[in-house]
Short mmCIF file of the C-alpha atoms (twelve columns), coordinates in Angstrom:
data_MODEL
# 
_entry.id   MODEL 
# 
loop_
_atom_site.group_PDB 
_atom_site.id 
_atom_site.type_symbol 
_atom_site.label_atom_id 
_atom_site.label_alt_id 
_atom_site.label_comp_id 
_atom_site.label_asym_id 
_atom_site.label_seq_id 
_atom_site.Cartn_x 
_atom_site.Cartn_y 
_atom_site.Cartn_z 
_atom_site.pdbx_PDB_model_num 
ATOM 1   C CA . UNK A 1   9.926  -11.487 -23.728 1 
ATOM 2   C CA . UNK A 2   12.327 -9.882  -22.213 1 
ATOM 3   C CA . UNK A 3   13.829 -12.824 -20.315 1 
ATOM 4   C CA . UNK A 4   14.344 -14.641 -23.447 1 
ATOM 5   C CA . UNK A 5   15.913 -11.406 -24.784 1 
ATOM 6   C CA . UNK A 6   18.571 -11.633 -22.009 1 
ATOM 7   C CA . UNK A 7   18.800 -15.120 -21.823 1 
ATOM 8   C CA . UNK A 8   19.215 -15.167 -25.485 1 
ATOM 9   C CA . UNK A 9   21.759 -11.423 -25.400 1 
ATOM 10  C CA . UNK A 10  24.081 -13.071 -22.269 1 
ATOM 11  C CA . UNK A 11  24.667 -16.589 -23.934 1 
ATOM 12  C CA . UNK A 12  25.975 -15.161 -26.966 1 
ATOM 13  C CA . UNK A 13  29.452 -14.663 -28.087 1 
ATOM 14  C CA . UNK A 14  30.234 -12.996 -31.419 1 
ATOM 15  C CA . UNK A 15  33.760 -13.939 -30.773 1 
ATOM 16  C CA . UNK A 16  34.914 -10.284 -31.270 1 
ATOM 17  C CA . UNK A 17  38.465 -9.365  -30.129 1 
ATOM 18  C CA . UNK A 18  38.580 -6.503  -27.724 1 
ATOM 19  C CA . UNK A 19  41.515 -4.516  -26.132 1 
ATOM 20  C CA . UNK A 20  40.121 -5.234  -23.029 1 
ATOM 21  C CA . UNK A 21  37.917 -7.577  -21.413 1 
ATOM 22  C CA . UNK A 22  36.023 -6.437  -17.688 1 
ATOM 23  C CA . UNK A 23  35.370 -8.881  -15.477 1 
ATOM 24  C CA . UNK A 24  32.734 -8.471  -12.532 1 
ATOM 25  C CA . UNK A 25  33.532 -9.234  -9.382  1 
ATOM 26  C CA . UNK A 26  31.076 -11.592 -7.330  1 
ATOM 27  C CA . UNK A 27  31.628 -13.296 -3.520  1 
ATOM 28  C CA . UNK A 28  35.250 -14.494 -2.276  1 
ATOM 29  C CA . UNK A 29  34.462 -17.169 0.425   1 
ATOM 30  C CA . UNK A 30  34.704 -16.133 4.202   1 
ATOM 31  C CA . UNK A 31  37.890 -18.389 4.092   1 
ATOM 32  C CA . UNK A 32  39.312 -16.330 0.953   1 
ATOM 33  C CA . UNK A 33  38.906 -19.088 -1.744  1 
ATOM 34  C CA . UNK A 34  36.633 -17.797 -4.727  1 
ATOM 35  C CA . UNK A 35  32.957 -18.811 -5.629  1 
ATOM 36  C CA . UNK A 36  33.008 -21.258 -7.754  1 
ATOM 37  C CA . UNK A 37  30.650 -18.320 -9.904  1 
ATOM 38  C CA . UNK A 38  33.497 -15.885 -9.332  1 
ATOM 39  C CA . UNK A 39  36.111 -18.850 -10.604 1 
ATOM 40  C CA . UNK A 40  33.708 -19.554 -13.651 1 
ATOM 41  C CA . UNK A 41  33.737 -15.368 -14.822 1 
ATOM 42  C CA . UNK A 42  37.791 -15.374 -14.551 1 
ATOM 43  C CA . UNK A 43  37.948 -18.464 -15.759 1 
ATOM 44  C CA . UNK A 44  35.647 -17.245 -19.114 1 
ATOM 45  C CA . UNK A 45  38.202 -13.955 -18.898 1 
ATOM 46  C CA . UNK A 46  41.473 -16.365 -18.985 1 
ATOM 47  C CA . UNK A 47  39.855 -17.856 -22.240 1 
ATOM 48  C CA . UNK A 48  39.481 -14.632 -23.677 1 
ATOM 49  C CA . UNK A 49  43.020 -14.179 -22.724 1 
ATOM 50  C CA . UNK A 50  44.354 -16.989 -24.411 1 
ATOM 51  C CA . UNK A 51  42.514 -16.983 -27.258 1 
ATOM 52  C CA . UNK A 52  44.125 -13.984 -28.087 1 
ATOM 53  C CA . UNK A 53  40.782 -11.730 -28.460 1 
ATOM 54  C CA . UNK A 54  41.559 -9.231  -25.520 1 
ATOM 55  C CA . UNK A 55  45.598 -8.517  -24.178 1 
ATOM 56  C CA . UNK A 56  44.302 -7.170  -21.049 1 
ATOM 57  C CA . UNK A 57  41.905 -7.951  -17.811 1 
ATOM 58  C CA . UNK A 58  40.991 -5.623  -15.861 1 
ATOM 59  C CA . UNK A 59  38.813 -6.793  -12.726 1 
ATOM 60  C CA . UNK A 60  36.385 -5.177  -10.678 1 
ATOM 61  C CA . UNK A 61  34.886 -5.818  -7.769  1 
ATOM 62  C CA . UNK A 62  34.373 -3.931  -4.404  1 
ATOM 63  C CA . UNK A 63  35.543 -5.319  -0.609  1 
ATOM 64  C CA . UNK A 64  32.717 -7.974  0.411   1 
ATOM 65  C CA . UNK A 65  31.572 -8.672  3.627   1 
ATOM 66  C CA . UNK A 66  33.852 -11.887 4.160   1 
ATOM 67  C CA . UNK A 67  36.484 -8.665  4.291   1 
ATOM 68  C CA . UNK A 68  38.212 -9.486  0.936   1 
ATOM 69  C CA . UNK A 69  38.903 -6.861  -1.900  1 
ATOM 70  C CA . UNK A 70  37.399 -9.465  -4.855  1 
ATOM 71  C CA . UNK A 71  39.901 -7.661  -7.434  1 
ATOM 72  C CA . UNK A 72  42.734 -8.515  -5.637  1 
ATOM 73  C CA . UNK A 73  41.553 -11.867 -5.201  1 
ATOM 74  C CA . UNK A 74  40.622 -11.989 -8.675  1 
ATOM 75  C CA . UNK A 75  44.250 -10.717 -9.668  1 
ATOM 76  C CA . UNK A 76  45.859 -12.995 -7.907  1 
ATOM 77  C CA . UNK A 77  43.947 -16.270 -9.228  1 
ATOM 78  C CA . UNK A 78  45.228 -14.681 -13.153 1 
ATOM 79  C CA . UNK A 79  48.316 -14.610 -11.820 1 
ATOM 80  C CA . UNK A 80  48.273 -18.311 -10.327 1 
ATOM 81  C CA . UNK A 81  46.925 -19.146 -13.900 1 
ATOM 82  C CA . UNK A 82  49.938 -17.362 -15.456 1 
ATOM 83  C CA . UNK A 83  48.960 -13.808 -16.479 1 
ATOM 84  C CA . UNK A 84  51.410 -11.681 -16.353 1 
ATOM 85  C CA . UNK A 85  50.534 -8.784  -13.602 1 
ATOM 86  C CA . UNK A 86  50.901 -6.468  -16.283 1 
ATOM 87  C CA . UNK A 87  48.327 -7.327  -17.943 1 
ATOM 88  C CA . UNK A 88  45.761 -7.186  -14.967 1 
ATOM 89  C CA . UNK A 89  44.129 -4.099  -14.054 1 
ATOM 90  C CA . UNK A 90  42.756 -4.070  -10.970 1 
ATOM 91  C CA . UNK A 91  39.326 -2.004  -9.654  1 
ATOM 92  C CA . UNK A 92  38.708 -2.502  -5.867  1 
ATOM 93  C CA . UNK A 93  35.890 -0.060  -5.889  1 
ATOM 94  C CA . UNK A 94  33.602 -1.736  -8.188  1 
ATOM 95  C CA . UNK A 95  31.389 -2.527  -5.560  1 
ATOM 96  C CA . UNK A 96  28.068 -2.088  -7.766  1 
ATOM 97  C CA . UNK A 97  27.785 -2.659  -11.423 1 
ATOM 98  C CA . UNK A 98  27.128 1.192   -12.202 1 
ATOM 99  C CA . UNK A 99  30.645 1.189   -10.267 1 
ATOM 100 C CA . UNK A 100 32.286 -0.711  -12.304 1 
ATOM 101 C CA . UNK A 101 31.173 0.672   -15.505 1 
ATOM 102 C CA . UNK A 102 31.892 4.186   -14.257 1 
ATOM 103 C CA . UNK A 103 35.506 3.094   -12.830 1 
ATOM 104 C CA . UNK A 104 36.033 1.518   -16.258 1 
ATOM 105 C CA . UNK A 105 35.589 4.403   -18.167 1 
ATOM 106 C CA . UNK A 106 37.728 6.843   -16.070 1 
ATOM 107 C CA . UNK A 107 40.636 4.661   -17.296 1 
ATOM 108 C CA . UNK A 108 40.134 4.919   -20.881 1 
ATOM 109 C CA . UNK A 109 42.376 7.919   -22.016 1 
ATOM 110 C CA . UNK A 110 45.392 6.440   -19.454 1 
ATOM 111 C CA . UNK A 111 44.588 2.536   -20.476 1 
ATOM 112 C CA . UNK A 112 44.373 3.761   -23.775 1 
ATOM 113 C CA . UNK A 113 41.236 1.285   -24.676 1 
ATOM 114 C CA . UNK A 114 38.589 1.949   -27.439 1 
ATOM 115 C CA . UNK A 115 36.861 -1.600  -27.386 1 
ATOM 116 C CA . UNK A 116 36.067 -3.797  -24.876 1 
ATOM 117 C CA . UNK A 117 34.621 -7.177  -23.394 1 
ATOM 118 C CA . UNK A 118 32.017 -7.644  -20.603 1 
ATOM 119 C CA . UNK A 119 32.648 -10.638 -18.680 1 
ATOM 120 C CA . UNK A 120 29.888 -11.753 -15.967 1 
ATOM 121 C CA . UNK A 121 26.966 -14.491 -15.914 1 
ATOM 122 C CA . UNK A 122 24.820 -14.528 -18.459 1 
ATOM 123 C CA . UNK A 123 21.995 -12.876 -16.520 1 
ATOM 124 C CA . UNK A 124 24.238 -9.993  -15.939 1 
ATOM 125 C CA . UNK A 125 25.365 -8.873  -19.575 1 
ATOM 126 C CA . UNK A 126 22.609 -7.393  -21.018 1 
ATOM 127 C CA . UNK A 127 22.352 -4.697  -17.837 1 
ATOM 128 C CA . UNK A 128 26.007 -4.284  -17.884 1 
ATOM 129 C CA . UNK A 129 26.052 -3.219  -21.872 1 
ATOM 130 C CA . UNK A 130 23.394 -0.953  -21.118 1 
ATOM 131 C CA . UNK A 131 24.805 1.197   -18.730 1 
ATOM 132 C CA . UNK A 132 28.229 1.204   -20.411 1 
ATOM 133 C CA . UNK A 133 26.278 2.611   -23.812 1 
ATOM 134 C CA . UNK A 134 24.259 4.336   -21.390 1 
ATOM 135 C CA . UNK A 135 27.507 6.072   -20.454 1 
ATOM 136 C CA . UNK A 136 28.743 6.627   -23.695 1 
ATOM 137 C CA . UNK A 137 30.790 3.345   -24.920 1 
ATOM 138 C CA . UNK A 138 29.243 1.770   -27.703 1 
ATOM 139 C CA . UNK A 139 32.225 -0.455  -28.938 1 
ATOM 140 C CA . UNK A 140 30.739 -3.525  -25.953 1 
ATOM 141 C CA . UNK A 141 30.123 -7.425  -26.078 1 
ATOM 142 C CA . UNK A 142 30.118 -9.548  -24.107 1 
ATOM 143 C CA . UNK A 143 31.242 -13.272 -23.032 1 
ATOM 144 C CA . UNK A 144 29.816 -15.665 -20.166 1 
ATOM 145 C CA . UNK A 145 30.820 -18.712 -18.417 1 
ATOM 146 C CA . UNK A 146 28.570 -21.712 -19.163 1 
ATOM 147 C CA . UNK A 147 27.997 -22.164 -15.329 1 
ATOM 148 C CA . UNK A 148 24.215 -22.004 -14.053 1 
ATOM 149 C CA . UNK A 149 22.978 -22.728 -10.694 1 
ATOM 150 C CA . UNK A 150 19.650 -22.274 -9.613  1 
ATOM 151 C CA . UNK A 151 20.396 -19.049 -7.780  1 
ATOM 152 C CA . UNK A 152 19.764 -17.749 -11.665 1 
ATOM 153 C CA . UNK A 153 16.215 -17.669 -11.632 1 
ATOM 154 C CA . UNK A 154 16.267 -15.143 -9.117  1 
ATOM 155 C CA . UNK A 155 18.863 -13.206 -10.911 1 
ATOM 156 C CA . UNK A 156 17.038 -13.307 -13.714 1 
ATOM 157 C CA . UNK A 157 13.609 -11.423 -11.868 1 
ATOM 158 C CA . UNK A 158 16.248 -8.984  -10.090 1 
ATOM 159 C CA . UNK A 159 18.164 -7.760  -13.241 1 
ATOM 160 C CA . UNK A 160 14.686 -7.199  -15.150 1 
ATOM 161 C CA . UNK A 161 13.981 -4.728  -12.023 1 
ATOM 162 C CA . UNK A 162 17.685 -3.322  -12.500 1 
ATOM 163 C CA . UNK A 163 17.761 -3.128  -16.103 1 
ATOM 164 C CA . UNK A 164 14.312 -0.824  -16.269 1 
ATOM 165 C CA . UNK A 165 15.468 0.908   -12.869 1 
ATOM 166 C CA . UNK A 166 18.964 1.976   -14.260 1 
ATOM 167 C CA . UNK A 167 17.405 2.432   -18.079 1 
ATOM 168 C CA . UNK A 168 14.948 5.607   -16.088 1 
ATOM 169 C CA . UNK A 169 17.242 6.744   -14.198 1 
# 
C-alpha cells in the first residue's frame, strides 16, 4: 500500500505555480558531466521554469565523491540552458535530503518564498514533502521527471525505510 501511495504521490503534478521550485541534487560523473538522473530532475526544473509556474531554482546538492559540488554543476547546466544566474540559488551543502530541506528553509525570510516546488524522482517526493511539513512548510508539491531505470526498485524499498525512519524521528 504504501508503494502505490508513493508511486501514485511522486507521479503526480497538480500543475501548481510556486515561487520556487527545489531541485535535489544526485551524482555528477567522475569526468564532471551529469547523470543522466541528475539531467532528467533539472531538466523537469527548466520546465517548471518555462512554464512560468516557479521564477526561481534553487539547487541542492552536497560535494560527491567524484569531487564535484552537484549545485554548482547543477547551476551551471541552467545557465547553459539559459537561466539567468539570478534566478538560481545555489545549496552546496545539501548533501542529505533532511539537508536540503533544512538549508531550504533557512532562506525563506531573505529569499522571501512562501510556496514552493519539490523537484526529484518520483520515488523521492513523497519523503521530501514530509520532512519539509515535518519542518513546518505546508505550502509543498511536487514535480518529477518521467525517467525510470531499474535502479528504482531499490529506491523504492530504501525510501519506505527513510520515510518511517525520518517520520519517528
Amino acid at each position: 500500500m504504501h508503494t502505490s501511495v508513493v508511486v501514485a504521490d511522486g507521479l503526480t503534478d497538480s500543475g501548481q505555480r510556486a515561487d520556487v521550485a527545489v531541485v535535489l541534487g544526485n551524482t555528477v560523473n567522475p569526468d564532471g558531466s551529469l547523470s543522466e538522473r541528475l539531467r532528467q530532475r533539472l531538466d523537469c526544473g527548466l520546465h517548471l521554469y518555462r512554464a512560468g509556474r516557479v521564477p526561481r531554482l534553487l539547487v541542492s546538492g552536497g560535494l560527491g565523491k567524484e569531487g564535484f559540488y552537484e549545485g554548482s554543476k547543477m547551476r551551471d547546466y541552467l545557465r547553459q540552458q539559459g537561466v539567468p544566474g539570478n534566478r538560481i540559488i545555489v545549496d552546496n551543502k545539501g548533501n542529505t535530503t533532511e539537508l536540503t530541506v533544512r538549508n531550504t528553509l533557512s532562506l525563506q525570510d531573505s529569499l522571501g518564498f512562501r510556496s514552493l516546488i519539490t523537484v526529484s524522482q518520483y520515488y523521492h517526493l513523497t519523503r521530501t514533502k514530509m520532512l519539509f511539513r515535518k519542518a513546518g512548510f505546508t505550502h509543498i508539491s511536487s514535480a518529477s521527471p518521467r525517467y525510470v531505470e531499474w535502479r528504482d526498485v531499490y529506491s523504492l524499498g530504501r525510501e519506505f525505510v527513510g520515510y518511517y525512519q525520518q517520520q519517528l524521528f
